[in-house]
C-alpha positions in Angstrom: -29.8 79.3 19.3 -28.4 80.0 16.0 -26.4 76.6 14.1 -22.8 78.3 15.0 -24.3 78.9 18.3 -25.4 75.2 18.7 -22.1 73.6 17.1 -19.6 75.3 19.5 -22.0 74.5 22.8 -23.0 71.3 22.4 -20.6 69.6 19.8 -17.7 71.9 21.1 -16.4 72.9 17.4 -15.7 76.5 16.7 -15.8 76.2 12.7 -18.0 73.9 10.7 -16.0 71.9 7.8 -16.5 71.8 3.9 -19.9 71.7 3.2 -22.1 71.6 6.3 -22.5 75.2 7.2 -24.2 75.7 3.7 -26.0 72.0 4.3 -27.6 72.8 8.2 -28.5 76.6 6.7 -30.8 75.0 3.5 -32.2 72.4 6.0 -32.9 75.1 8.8 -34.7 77.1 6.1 -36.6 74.6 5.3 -35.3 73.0 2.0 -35.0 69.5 0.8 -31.2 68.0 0.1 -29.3 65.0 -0.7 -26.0 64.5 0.7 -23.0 62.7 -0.7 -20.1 63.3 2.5 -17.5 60.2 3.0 -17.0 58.5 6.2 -15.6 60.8 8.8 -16.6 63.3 6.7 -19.3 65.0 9.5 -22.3 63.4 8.0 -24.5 63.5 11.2 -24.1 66.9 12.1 -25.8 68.2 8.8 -28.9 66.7 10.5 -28.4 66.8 13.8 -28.4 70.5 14.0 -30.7 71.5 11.9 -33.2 69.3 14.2 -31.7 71.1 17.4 -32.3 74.3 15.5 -35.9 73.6 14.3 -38.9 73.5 16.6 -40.1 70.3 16.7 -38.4 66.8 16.7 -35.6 65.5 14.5 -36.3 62.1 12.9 -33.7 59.8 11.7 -34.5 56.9 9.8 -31.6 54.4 10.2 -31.1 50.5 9.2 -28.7 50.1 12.0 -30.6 48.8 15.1 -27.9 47.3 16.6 -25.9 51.0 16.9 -29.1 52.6 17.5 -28.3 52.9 21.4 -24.8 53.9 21.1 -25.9 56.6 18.7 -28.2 57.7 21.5 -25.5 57.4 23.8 -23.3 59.7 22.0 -25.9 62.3 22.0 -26.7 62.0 25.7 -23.3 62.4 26.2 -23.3 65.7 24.9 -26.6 66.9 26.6 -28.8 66.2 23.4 -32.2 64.9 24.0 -32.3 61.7 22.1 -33.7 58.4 21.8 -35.2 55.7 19.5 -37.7 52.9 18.9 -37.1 49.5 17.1 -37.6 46.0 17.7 -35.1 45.2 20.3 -37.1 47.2 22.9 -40.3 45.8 25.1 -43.1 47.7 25.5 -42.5 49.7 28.5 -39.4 51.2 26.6 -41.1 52.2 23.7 -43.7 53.4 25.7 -41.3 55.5 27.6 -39.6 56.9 24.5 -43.4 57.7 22.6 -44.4 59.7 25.8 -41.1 61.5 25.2 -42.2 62.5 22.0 -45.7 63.3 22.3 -44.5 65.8 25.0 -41.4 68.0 23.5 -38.8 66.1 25.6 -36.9 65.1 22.4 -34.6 66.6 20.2 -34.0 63.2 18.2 -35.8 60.1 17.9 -34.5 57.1 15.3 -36.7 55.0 14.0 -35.9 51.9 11.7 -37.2 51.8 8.4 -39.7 49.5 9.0 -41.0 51.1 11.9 -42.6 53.8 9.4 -44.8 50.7 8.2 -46.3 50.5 11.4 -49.1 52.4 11.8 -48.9 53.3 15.2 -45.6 55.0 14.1 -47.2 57.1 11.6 -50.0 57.9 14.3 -47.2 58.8 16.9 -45.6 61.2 13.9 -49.1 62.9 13.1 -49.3 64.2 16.9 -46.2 65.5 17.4 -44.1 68.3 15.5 -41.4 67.1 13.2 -38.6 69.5 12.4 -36.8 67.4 9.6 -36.7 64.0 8.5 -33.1 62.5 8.1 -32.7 59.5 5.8 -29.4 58.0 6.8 -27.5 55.2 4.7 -29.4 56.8 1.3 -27.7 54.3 -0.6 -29.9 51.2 0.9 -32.8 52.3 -1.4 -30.8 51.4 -4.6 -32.1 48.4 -5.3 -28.9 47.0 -7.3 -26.8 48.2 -4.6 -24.8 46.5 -2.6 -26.6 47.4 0.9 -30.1 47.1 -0.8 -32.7 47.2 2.3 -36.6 46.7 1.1 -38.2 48.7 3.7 -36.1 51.9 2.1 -38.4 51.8 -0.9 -41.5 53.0 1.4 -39.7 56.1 2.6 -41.3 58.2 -0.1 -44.3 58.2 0.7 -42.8 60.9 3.8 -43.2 63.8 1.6 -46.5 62.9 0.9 -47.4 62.2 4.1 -45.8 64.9 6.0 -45.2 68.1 2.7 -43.8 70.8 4.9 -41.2 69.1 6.6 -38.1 69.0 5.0 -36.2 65.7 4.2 -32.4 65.2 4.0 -30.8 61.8 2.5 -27.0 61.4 3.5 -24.8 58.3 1.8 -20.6 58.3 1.7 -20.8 56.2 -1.2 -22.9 56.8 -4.6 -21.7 57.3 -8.3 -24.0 60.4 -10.5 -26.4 57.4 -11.7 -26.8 55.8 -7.9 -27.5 59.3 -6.7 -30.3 59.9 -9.2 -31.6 56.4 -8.3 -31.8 57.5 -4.2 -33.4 61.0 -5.6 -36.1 59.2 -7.8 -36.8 56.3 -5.4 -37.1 59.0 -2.2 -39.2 61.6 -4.2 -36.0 63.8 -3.8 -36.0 64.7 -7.6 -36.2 68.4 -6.3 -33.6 68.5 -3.8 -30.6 70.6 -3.5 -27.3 68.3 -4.1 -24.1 68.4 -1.8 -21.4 66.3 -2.8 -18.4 67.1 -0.7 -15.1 65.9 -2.0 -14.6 61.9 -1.7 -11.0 62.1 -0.7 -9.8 60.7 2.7 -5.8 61.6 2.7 -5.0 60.1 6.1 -5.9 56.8 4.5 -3.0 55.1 2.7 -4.6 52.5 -0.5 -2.5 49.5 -1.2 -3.1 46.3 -3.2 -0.6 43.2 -2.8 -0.9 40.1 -5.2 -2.1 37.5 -3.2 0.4 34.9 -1.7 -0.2 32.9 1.2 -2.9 35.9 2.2 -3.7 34.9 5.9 0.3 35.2 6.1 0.5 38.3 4.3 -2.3 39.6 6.8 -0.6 38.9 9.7 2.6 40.6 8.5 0.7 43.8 7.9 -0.9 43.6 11.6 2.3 42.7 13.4 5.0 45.1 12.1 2.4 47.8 11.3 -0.7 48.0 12.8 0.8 46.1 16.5 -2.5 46.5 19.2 -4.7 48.7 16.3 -8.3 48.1 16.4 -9.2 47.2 12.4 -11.6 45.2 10.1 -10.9 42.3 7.9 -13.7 41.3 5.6 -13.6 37.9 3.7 -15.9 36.4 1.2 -17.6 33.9 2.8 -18.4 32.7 6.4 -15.9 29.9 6.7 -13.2 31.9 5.9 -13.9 34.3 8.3 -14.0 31.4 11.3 -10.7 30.0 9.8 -9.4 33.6 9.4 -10.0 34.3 13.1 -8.8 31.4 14.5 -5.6 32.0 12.4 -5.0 35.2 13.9 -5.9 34.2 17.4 -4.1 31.4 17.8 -1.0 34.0 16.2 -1.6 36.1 19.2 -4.2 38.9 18.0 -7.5 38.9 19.5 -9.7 38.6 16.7 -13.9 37.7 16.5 -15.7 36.3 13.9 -18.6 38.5 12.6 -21.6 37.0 9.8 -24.8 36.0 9.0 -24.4 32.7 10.4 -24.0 33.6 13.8 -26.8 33.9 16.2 -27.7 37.4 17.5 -26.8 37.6 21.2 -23.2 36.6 19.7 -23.4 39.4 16.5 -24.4 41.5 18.9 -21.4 40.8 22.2 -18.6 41.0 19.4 -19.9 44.3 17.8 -20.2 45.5 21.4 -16.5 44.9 22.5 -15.2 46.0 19.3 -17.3 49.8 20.0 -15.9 49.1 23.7 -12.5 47.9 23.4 -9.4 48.9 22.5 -6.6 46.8 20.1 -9.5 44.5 18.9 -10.0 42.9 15.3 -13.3 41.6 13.7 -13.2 39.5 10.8 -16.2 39.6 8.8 -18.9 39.5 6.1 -19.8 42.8 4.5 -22.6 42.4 6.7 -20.1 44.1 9.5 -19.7 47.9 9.7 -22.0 50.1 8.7 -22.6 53.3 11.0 -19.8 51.6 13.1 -18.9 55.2 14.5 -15.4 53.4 16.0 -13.1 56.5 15.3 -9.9 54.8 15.7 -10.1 51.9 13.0 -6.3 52.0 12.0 -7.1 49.3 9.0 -9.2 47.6 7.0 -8.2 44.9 5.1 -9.8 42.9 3.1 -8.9 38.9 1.7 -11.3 38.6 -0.8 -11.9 40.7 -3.7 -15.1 43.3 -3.2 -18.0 42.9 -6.0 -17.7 46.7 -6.7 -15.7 50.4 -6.2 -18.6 51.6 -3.9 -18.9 48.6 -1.5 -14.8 48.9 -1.5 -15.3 52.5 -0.8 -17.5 52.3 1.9 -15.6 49.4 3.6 -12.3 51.3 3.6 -13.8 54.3 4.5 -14.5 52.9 8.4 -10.8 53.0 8.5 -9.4 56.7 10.4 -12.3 58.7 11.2 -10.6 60.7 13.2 -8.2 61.8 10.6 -5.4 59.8 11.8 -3.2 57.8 9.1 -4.6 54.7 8.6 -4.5 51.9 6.0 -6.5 50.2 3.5 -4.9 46.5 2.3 -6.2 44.8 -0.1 -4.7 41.3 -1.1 -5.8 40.0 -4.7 -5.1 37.0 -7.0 -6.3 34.9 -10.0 -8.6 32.9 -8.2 -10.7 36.0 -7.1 -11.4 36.5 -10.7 -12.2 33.5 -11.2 -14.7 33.6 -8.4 -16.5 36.8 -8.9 -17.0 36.2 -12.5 -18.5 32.7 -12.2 -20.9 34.6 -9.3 -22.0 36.7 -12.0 -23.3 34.4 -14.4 -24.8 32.3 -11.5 -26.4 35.2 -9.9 -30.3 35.4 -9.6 -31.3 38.2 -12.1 -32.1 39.0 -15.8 -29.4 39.6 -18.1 -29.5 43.7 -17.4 -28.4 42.5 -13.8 -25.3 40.9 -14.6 -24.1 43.0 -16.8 -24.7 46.1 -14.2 -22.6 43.3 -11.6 -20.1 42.6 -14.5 -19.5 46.5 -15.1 -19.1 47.1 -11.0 -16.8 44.3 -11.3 -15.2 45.7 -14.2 -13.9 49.1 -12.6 -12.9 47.0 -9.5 -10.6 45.2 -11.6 -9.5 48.4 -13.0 -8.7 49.8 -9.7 -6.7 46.6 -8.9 -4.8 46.6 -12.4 -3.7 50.4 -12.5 -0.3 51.6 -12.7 -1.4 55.2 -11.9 -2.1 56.5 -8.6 -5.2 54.7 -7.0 -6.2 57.3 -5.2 -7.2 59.3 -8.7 -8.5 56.2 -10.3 -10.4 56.0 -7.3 -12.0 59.3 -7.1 -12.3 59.2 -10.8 -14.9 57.0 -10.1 -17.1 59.0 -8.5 -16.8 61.8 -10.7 -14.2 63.7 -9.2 -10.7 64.8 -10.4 -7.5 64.3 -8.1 -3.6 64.6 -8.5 -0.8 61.5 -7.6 -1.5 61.3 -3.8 2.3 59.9 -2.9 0.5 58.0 0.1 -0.8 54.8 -2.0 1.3 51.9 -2.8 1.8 53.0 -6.8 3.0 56.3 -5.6 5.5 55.0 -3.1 6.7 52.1 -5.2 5.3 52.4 -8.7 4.9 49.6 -11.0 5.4 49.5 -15.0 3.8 48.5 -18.1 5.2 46.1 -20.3 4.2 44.9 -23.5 2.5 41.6 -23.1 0.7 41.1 -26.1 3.0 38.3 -27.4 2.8 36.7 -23.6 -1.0 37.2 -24.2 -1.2 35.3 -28.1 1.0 32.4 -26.6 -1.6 32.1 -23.6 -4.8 32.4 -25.7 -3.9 30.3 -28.7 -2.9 27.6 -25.9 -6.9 27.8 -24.9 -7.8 27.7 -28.5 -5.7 24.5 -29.3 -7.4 23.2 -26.4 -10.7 24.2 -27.1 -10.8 23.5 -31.0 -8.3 21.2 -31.8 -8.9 18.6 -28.8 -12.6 19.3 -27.8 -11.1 20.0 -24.1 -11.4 23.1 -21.5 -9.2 23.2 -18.5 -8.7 25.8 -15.5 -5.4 28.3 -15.8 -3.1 25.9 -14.1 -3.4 23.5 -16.7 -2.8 26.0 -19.4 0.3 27.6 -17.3 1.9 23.8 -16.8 1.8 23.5 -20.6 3.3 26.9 -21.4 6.0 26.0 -19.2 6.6 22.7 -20.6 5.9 20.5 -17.4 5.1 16.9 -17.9 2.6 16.5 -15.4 0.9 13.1 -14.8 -2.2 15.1 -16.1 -0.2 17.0 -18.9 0.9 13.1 -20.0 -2.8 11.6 -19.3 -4.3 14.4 -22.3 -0.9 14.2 -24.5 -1.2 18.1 -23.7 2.9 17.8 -24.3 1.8 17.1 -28.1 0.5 20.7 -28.8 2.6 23.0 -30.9 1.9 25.3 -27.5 3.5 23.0 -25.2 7.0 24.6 -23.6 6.6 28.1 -25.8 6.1 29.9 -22.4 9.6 29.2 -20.3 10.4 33.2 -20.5 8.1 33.3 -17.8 7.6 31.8 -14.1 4.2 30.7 -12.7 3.6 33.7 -10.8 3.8 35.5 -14.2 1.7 33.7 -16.0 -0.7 33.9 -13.2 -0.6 37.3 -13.7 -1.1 37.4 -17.4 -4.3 35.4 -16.7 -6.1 37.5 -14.2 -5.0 40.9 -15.8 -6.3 39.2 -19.3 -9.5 38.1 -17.6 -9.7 41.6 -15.9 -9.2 42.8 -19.5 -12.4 40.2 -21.5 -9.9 38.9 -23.2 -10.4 36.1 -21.4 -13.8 34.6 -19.5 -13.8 31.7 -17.4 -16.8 29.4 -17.7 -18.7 26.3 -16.2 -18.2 25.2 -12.1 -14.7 24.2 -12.4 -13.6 27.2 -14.0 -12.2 26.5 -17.2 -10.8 29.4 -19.4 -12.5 30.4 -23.2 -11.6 32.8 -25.6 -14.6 35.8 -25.4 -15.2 38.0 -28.9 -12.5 40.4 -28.0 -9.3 37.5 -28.3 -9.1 37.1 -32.3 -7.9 40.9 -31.9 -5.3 39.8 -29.9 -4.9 36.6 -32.2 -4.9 38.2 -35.0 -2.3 41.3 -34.6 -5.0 43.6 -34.6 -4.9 44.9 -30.7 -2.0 45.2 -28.3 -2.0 44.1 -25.1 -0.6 46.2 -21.7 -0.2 44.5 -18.5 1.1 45.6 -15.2 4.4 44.7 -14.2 4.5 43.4 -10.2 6.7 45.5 -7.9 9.1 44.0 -5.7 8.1 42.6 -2.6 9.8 45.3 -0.4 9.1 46.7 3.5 5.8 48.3 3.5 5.3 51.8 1.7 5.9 54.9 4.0 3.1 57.1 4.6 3.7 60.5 3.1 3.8 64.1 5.2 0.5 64.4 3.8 -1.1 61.9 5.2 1.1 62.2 8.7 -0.4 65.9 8.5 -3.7 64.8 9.2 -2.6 64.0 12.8 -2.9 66.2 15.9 0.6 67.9 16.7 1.6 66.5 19.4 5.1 66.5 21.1 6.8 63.3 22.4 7.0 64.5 26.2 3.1 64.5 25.7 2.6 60.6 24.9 2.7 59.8 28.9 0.0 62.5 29.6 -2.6 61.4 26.7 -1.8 57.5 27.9 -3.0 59.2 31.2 -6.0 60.4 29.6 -7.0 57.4 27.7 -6.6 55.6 30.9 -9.4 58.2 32.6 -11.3 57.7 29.8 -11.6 54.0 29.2 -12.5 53.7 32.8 -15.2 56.5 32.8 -16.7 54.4 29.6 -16.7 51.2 31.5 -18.5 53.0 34.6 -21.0 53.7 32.5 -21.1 51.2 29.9 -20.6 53.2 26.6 -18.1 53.2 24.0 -14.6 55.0 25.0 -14.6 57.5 22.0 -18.7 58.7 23.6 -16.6 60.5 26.0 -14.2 61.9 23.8 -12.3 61.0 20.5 -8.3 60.3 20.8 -8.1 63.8 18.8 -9.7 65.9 21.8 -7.8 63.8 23.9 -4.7 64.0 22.1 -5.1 68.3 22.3 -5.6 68.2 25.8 -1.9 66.4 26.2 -0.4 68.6 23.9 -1.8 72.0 25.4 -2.0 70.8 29.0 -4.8 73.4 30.2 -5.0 74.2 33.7 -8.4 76.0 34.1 -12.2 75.0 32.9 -12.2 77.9 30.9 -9.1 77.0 29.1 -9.9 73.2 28.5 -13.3 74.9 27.2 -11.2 75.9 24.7 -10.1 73.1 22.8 -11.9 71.3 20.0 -14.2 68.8 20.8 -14.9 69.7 24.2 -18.9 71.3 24.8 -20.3 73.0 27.6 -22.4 69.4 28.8 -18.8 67.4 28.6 -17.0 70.4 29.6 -19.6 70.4 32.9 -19.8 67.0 33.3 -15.6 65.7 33.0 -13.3 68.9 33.3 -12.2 68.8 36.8 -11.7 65.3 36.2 -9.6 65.6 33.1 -7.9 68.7 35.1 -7.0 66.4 37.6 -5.8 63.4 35.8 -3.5 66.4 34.4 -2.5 67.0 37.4 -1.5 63.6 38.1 2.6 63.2 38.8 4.5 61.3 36.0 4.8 57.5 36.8 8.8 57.3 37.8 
């Protein structure tokens, strides 16, 4: 069965998309590749036909164990012969599975990473026929990364092991130097490159100053994303507990998701997040990836990311299925603060933090932008884009100003500080004597004796606030020591001394939240109001056929297929056949019943 052959029978899809015809056809004829493809973007279908296509057995070497059996699931579900072995299974299963392999019943198998350390694994390989090896989440093998998994590192040793086979790493997220990293670290120096285009319309970017942030969050979920299943990610652990509990006791059903969990919990709230619908998880980065969850409306985040690729990566689990969706980011002084004084604490030589401080660097940059952070964004990775209209700069754009004389008054009053009194203190301290407050504290250090003290009343706090973090995000300033405190860094006596001039980003005004554009609205299936009660219908079918058999709801089919099927309302096999997203095993296995749920009368 040729790939085109294979795609419309199994996966029901008539044309493949961007760059995975030319992908599957360099695997199939045997060539090594490396493959950059955003989330959503079709990643798993450059390997999994290829394997169905080649004699042998497909092998997929994945760090997500705990997706590993809805992955499997998935494939089941659409008459592939799949299955995988890692350390949640007893010996009977793996048994089971290995007896699969050794005779032909299996299309796929996924291994872990440190299954291929085993050697009973490598044994298992050597008597079978492997087709392709598939080395998914490329980006753990980057060692500065931030998804770094140690077991990663062995997987070069495949093409020596195994020369005729041909290998294919997959990642959403790598700059040009993180992708020659995965291609020198997996012996894929050699391997044809695919990078297909980073851009994810349907997803709307938008970055609020921070203020009041768990109140901010639940603005954005209750007037925009009411019942949506999303992802918020905080820094830390506690904030995560205090973050769910916030939103559950404010009516939305939120779990807690981190390291500090045990596993039988990890693993229940990951579950009913796959299984259910209208559910939010807040958690550690530690959450989300391979979460296949198509219809993830939002992902927000409270805390600042350490870099543009873990942002990219996080965001990108929002709208898999094309559907507009939103990324919201809130961001303040204090995250700064934070991830700068995690830099120069962090474990590492000096090369390390500077790589950290440059990642940090272009996250800041993203934040700080007046242009359209969609280009800024893609810019990143190497790739040119036009003003999207679907982010928040488009829809309400901010200005520049000239705050270099804002800047001189803020850094000479950390120099007086520093030089003239011996003293360092944090930005509120600085910002009360700018403003002239007599503080009990401003009093206690005779701060309201500096020439400094009341020069900065032509602006309020928030302002000020803002002229720190975007002069921090800037290296003019550098914060230093536990508590904080703020220093001048080589770049201020420019500033000091006339010689530079400053630009800083004006704050919109808080209005209603930004519109998404036609563009983005686009990416959505057609389908016409007197349809909503049908696909309702459909969703209802389907969430029960999931629960029967205990698998996530999109396994049966995405709210895209399901959403065609209301709007087209086909009333033979041979039509629903027809529409995208619906093979010949799901086609055998649920028509009549989708037929007849169509069938159904309207509810009066």
């Amino acid at each position: 069965m040729s790939a085109v052959d294979t795609l419309r029978r199994v996966f029901g899809y008539d044309s493949f998309r961007g760059e995975q015809e030319s992908i599957i056809d360099h695997l199939v004829a045997g060539g090594d590749a490396l493959v950059l493809m955003p989330t959503g973007g079709g990643k798993s279908l450059c390997y999994q036909i290829p394997a169905l296509v080649r004699e042998g057995v497909g092998v997929v070497i994945s760090p997500l164990i705990a997706l590993m059996q809805d992955q499997v699931d998935a494939l089941k579900a659409l008459g592939v012969r799949a299955g995988f072995l890692n350390s949640t299974q007893d010996f009977a299963q793996r048994r089971e599975v290995e007896s699969a392999f050794l005779r032909g019943e299996l299309d796929l198998l996924y291994l872990a990473p440190e299954r291929l350390r085993v050697e009973s694994t490598i044994s298992l390989l050597d008597k079978g026929r492997v087709s392709l090896f598939a080395i998914d989440e490329a980006h753990c093998v980057s060692q500065w990364g931030h998804d770094f998994r140690p077991d990663y590192l062995g997987l070069s040793e495949l093409h020596e092991r195994w020369p005729d086979v041909p290998r294919v790493a997959l990642t959403a997220t790598a700059t040009q130097a993180t992708r020659e990293e995965i291609a020198t670290r997996l012996d894929l120096t050699g391997a044809k490159h695919f990078v297909a285009s980073f851009d994810r319309p349907n997803i709307q970017y938008r970055i609020v100053p921070k203020d009041r942030p768990q109140q901010q969050l639940l603005k954005l979920l209750k007037t925009e994303h009411a019942g949506d299943a999303g992802i918020v990610y905080c820094l830390s652990r506690a904030s995560v507990e205090k973050t769910a509990d916030f939103l559950t006791a404010n009516g939305i059903e939120a779990l807690p998701y981190h390291a500090g969990l045990d596993n039988r919990t990890r693993a229940a709230h990951q579950s009913r997040f796959l299984r259910e619908d209208g559910l939010v998880v807040v958690a550690t980065i530690a959450f989300g990836m391979g979460i296949d969850k198509p219809d993830v409306r939002f992902v927000a985040h409270l805390d600042l990311p350490k870099s543009v690729e873990g942002y990219y990566q996080e965001t990108g689990r929002a709208g898999r299925d094309g559907l507009p969706s939103t990324a919201w980011l809130a961001y303040g002084l204090q995250d700064v603060v934070q991830q700068r004084k995690m830099i120069d604490t962090s474990e590492g030589d000096l090369a390390h933090r500077r790589r950290l401080s440059t990642h940090l660097d272009a996250m800041l940059a993203l934040c700080e932008t007046v242009e359209c952070r969609r280009v800024q964004l893609l810019a990143y990775f190497g790739q040119e884009g036009q003003p999207c209209g679907n982010c928040d700069t488009c829809l309400n754009p901010p200005t520049a100003w000239d705050g270099t004389v804002a800047a001189q008054k803020l850094l000479s009053a950390v120099y007086r500080l520093d030089n003239e009194r011996g003293q360092r203190f944090g930005a509120g301290q600085v910002i009360d004597i700018l403003l002239g407050r007599k503080t009990p504290k401003v009093e206690q250090f005779r701060h309201d004796q500096l020439s400094v003290f009341g020069v900065g009343t032509d602006l309020s706090e928030s302002e000020w606030r803002g002229v720190v973090r975007q002069l921090l995000a800037q290296r003019l300033l550098a914060v230093e020591g536990d508590y904080g405190t703020l220093a001048l860094t080589e770049d201020s006596g420019e500033v000091l001394g006339r010689r530079r001039t400053v630009r800083l980003r004006t704050e919109p005004e808080r209005t209603a939240a930004p519109r998404s554009s036609a563009r983005a609205k686009a990416a959505a299936v057609d389908m016409p109001a007197e349809a909503a009660p049908v696909f309702e219908r459909l969703r209802a079918w389907r969430a029960a056929a999931a629960k029967e058999q205990g698998v996530p709801a999109y396994v049966i089919f995405h709210d895209a297929t399901l959403r065609q099927i209301a709007a087209r309302s086909p009333a033979t096999l041979a039509d629903l056949g027809g529409i995208s997203g619906v093979g010949e095993n799901k086609l055998a296995r649920y028509g009549q019943q989708i037929l007849d749920t169509l069938a159904e009368p309207a509810a009066s």
